[in-house]
PDB file of N, CA, C, O and CB in Angstrom:
ATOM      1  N   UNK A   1      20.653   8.056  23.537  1.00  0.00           N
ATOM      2  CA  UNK A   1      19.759   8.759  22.603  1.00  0.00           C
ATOM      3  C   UNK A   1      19.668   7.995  21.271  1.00  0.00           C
ATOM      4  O   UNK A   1      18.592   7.604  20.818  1.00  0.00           O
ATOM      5  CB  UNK A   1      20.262  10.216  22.356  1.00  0.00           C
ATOM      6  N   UNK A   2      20.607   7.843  20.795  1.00  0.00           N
ATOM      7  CA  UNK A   2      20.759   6.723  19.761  1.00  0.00           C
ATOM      8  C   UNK A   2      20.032   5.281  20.093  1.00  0.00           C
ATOM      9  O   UNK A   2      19.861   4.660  19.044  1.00  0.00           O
ATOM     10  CB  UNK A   2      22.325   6.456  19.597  1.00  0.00           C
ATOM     11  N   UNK A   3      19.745   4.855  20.790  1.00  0.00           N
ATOM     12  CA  UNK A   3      19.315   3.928  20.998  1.00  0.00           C
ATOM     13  C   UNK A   3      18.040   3.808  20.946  1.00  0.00           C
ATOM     14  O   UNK A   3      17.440   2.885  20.395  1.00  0.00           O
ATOM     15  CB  UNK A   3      19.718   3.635  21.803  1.00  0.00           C
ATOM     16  N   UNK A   4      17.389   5.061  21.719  1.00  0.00           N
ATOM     17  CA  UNK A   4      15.695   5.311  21.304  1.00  0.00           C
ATOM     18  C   UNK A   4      15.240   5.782  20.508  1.00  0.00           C
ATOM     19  O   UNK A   4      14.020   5.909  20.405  1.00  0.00           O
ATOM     20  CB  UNK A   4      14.981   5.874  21.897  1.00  0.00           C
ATOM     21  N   UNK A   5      16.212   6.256  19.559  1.00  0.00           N
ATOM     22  CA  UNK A   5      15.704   6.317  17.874  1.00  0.00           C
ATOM     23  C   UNK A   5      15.895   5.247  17.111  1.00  0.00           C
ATOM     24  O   UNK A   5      15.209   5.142  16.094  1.00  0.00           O
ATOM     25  CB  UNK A   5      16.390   7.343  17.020  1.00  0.00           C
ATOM     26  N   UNK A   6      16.877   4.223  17.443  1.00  0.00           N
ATOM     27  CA  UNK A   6      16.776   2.943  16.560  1.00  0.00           C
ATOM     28  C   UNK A   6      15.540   2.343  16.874  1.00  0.00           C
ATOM     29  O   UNK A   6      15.099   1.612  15.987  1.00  0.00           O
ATOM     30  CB  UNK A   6      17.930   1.886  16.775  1.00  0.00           C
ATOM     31  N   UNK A   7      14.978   2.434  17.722  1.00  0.00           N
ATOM     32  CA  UNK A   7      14.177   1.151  18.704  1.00  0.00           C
ATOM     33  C   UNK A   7      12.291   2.180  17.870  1.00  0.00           C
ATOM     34  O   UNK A   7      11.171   1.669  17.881  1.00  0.00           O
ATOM     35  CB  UNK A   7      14.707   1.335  21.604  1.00  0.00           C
ATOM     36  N   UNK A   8      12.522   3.095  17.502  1.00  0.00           N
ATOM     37  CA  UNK A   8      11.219   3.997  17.543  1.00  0.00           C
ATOM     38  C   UNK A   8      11.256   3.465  15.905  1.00  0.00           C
ATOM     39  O   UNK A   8      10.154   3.064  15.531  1.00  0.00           O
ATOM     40  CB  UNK A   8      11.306   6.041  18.067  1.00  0.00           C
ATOM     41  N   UNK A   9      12.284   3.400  14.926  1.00  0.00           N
ATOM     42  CA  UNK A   9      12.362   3.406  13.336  1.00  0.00           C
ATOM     43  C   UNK A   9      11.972   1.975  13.540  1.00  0.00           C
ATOM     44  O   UNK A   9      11.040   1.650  12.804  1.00  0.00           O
ATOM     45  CB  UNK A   9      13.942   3.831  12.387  1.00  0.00           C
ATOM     46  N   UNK A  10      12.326   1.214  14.168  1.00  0.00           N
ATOM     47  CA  UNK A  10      11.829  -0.225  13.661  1.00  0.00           C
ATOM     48  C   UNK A  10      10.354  -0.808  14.210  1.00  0.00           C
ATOM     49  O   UNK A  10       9.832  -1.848  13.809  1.00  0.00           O
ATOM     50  CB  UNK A  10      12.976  -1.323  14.143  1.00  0.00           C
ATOM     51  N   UNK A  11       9.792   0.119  15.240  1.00  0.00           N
ATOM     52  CA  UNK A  11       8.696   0.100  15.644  1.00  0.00           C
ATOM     53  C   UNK A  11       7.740   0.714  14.534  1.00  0.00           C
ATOM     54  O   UNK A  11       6.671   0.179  14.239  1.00  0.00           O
ATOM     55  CB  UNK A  11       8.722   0.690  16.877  1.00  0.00           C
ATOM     56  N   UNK A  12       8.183   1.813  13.975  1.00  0.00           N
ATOM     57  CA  UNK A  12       7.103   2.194  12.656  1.00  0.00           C
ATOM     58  C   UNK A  12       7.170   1.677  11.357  1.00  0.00           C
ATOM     59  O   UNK A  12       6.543   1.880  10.317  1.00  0.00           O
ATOM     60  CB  UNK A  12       7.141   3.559  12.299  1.00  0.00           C
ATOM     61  N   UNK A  13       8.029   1.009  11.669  1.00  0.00           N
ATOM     62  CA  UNK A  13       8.414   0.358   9.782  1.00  0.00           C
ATOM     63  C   UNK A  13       7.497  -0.869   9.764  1.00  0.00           C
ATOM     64  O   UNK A  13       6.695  -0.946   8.834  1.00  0.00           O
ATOM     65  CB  UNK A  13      10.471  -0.361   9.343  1.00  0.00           C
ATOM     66  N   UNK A  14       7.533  -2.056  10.897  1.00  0.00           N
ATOM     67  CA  UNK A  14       6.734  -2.618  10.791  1.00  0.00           C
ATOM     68  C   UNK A  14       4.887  -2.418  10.942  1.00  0.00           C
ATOM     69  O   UNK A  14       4.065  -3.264  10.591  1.00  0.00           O
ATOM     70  CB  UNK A  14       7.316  -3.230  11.347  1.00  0.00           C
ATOM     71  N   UNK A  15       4.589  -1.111  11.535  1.00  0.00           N
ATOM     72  CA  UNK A  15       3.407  -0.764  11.950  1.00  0.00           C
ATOM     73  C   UNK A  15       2.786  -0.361  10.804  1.00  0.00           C
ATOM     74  O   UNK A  15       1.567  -0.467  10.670  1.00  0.00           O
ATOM     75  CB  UNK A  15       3.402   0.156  12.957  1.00  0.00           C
ATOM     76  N   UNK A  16       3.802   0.278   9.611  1.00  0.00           N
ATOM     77  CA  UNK A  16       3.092   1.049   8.993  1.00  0.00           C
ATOM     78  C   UNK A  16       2.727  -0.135   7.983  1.00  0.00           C
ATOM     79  O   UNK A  16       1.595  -0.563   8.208  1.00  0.00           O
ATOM     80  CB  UNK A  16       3.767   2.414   8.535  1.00  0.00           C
ATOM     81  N   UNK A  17       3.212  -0.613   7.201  1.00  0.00           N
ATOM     82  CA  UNK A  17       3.443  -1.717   6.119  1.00  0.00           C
ATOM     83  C   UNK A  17       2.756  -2.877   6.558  1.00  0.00           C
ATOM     84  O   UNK A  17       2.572  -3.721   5.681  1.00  0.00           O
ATOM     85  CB  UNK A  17       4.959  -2.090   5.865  1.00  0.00           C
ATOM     86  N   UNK A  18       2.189  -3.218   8.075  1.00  0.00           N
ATOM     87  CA  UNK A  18       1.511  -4.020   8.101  1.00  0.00           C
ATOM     88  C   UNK A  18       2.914  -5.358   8.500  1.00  0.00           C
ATOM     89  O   UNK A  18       2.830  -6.456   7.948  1.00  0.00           O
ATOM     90  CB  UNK A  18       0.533  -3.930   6.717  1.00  0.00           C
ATOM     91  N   UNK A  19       3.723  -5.151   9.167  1.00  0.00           N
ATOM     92  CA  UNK A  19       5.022  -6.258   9.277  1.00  0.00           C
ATOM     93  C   UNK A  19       5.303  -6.548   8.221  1.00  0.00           C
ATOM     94  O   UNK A  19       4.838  -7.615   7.820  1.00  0.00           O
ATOM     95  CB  UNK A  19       4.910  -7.547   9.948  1.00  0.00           C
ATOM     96  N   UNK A  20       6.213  -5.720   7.257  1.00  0.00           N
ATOM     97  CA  UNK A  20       6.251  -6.229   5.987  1.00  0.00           C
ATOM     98  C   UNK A  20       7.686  -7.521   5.853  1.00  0.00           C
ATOM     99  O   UNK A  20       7.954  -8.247   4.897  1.00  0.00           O
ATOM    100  CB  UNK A  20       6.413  -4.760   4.942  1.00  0.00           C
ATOM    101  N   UNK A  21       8.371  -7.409   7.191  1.00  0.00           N
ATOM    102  CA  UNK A  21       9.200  -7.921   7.709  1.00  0.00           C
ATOM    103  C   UNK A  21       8.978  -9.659   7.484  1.00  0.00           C
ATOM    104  O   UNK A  21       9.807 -10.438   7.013  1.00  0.00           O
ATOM    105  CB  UNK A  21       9.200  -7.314   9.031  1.00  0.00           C
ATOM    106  N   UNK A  22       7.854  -9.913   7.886  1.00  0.00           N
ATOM    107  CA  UNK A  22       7.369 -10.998   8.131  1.00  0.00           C
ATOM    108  C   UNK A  22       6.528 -11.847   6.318  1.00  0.00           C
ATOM    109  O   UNK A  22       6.345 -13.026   6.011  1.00  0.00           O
ATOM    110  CB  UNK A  22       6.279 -10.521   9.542  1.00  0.00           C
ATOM    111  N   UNK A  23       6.252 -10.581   5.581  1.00  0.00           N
ATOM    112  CA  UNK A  23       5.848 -10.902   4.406  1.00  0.00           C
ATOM    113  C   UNK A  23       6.701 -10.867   3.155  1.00  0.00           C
ATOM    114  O   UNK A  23       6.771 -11.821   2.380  1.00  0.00           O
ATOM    115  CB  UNK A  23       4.898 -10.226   4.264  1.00  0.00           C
ATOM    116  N   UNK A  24       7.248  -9.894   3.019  1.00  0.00           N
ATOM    117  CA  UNK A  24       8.715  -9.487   2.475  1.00  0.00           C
ATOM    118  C   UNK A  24       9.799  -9.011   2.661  1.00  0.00           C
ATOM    119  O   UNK A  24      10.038  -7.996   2.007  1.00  0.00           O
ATOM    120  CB  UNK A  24       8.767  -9.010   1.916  1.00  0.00           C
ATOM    121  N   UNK A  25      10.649  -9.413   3.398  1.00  0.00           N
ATOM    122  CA  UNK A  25      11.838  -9.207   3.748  1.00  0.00           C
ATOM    123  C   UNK A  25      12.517  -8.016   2.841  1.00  0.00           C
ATOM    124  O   UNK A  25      12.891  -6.853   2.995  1.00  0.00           O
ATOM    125  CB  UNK A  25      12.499 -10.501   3.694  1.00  0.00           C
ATOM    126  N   UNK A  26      12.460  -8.849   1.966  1.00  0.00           N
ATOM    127  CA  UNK A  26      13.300  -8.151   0.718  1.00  0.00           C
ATOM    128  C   UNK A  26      12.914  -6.477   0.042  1.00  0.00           C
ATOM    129  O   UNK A  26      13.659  -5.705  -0.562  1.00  0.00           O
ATOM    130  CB  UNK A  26      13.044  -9.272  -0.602  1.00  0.00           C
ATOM    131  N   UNK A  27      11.595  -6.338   0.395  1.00  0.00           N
ATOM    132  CA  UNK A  27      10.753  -5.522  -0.776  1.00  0.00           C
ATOM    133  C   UNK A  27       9.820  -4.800   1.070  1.00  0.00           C
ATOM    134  O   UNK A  27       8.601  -4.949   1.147  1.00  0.00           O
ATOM    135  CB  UNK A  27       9.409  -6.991  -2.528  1.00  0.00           C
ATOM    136  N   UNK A  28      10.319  -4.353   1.867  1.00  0.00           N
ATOM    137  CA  UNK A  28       9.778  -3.544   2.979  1.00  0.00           C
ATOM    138  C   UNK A  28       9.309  -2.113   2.513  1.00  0.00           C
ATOM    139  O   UNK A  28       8.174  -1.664   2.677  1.00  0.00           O
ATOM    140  CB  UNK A  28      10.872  -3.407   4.093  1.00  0.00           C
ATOM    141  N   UNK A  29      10.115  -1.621   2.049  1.00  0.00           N
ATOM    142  CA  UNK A  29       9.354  -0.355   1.996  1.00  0.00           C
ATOM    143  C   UNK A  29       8.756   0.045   0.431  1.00  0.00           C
ATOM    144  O   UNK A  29       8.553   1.255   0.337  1.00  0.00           O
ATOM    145  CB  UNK A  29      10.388   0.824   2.547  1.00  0.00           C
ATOM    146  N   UNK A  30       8.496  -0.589  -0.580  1.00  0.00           N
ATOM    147  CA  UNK A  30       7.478  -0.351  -1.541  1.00  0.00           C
ATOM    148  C   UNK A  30       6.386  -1.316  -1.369  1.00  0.00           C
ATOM    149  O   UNK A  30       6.247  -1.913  -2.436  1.00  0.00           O
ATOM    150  CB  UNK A  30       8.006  -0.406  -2.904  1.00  0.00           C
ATOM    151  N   UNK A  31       5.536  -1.734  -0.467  1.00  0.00           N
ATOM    152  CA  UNK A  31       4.860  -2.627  -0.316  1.00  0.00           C
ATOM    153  C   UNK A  31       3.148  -1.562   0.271  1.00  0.00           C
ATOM    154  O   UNK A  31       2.037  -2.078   0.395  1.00  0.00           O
ATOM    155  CB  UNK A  31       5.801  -3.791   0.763  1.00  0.00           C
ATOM    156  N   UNK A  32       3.459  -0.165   0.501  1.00  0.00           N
ATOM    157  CA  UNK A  32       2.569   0.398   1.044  1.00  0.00           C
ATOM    158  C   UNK A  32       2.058   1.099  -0.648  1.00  0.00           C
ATOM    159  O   UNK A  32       0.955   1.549  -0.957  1.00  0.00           O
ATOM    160  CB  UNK A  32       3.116   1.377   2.463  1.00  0.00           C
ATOM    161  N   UNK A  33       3.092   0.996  -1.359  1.00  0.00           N
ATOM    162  CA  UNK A  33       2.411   2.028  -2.874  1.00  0.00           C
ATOM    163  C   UNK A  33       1.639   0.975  -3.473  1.00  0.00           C
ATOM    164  O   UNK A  33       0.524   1.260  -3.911  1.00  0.00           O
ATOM    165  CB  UNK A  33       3.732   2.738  -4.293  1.00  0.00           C
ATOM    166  N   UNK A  34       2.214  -0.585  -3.580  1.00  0.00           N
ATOM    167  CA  UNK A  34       2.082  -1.147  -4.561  1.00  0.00           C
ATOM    168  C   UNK A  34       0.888  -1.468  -3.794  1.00  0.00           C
ATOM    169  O   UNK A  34      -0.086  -1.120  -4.462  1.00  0.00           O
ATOM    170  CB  UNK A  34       3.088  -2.034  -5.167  1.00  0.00           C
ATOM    171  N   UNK A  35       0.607  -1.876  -2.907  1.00  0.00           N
ATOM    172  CA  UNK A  35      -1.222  -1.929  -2.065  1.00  0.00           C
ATOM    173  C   UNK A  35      -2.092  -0.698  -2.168  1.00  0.00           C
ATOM    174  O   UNK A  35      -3.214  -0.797  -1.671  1.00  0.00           O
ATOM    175  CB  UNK A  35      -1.188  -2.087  -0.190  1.00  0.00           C
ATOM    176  N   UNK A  36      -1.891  -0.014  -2.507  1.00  0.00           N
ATOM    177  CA  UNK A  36      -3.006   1.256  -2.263  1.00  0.00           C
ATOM    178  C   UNK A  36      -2.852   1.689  -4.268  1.00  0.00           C
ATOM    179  O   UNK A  36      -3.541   2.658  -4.588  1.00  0.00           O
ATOM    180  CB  UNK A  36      -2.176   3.024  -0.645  1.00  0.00           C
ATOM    181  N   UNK A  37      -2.061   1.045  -5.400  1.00  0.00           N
ATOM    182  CA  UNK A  37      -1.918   1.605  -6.269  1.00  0.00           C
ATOM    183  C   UNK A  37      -2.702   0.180  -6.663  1.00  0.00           C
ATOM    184  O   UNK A  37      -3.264   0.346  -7.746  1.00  0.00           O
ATOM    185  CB  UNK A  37      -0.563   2.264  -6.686  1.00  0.00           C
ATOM    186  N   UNK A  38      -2.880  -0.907  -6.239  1.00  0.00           N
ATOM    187  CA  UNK A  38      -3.276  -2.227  -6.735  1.00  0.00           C
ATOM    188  C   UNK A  38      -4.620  -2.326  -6.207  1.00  0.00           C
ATOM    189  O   UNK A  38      -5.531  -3.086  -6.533  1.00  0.00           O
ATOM    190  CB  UNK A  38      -2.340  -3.433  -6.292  1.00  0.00           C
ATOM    191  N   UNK A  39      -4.566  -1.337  -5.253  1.00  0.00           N
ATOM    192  CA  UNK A  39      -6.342  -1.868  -4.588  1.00  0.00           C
ATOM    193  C   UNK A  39      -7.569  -0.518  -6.004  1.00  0.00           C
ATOM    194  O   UNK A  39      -8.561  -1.023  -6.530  1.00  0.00           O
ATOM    195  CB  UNK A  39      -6.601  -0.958  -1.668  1.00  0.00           C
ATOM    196  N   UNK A  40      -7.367   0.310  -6.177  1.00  0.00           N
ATOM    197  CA  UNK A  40      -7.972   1.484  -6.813  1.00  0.00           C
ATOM    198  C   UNK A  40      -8.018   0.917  -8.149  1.00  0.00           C
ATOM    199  O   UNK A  40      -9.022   1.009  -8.856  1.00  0.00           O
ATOM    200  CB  UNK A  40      -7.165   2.912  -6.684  1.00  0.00           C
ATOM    201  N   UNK A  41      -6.932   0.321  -8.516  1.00  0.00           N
ATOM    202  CA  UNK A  41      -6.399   0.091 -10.142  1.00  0.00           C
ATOM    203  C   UNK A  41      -7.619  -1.235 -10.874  1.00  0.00           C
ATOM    204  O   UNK A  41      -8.246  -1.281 -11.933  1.00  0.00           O
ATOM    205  CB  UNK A  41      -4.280  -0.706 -10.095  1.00  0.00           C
ATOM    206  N   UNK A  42      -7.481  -2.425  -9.353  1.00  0.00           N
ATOM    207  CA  UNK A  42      -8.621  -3.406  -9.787  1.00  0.00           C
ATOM    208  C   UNK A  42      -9.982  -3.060  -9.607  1.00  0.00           C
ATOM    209  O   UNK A  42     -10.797  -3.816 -10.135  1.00  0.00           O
ATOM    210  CB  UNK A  42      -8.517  -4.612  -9.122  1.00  0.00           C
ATOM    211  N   UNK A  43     -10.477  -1.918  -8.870  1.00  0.00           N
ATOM    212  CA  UNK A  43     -11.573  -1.675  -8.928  1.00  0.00           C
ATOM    213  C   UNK A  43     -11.591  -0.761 -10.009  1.00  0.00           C
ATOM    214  O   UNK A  43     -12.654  -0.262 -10.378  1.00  0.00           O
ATOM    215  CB  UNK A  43     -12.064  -1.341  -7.796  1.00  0.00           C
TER     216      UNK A  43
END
């Protein structure tokens, strides 16, 4: 059971953020505010 909840959290972390894995390692999960607070702000 543990096992198909690890395997489901790392399947949405990258889905949601766009693989933030692959873009920022470091900075994964504030990468969805600072895009949707940076896209509104320059327009």
């Amino acid at each position: 059971m543990e096992g198909n909840q690890i395997g489901e959290n790392f399947t949405a972390i990258p889905n949601e953020p766009s693989v933030p894995n692959n873009n920022e390692p470091e900075s994964p999960p504030p990468p969805y505010d600072q895009v949707t607070q940076q896209r509104p702000n320059r327009q």
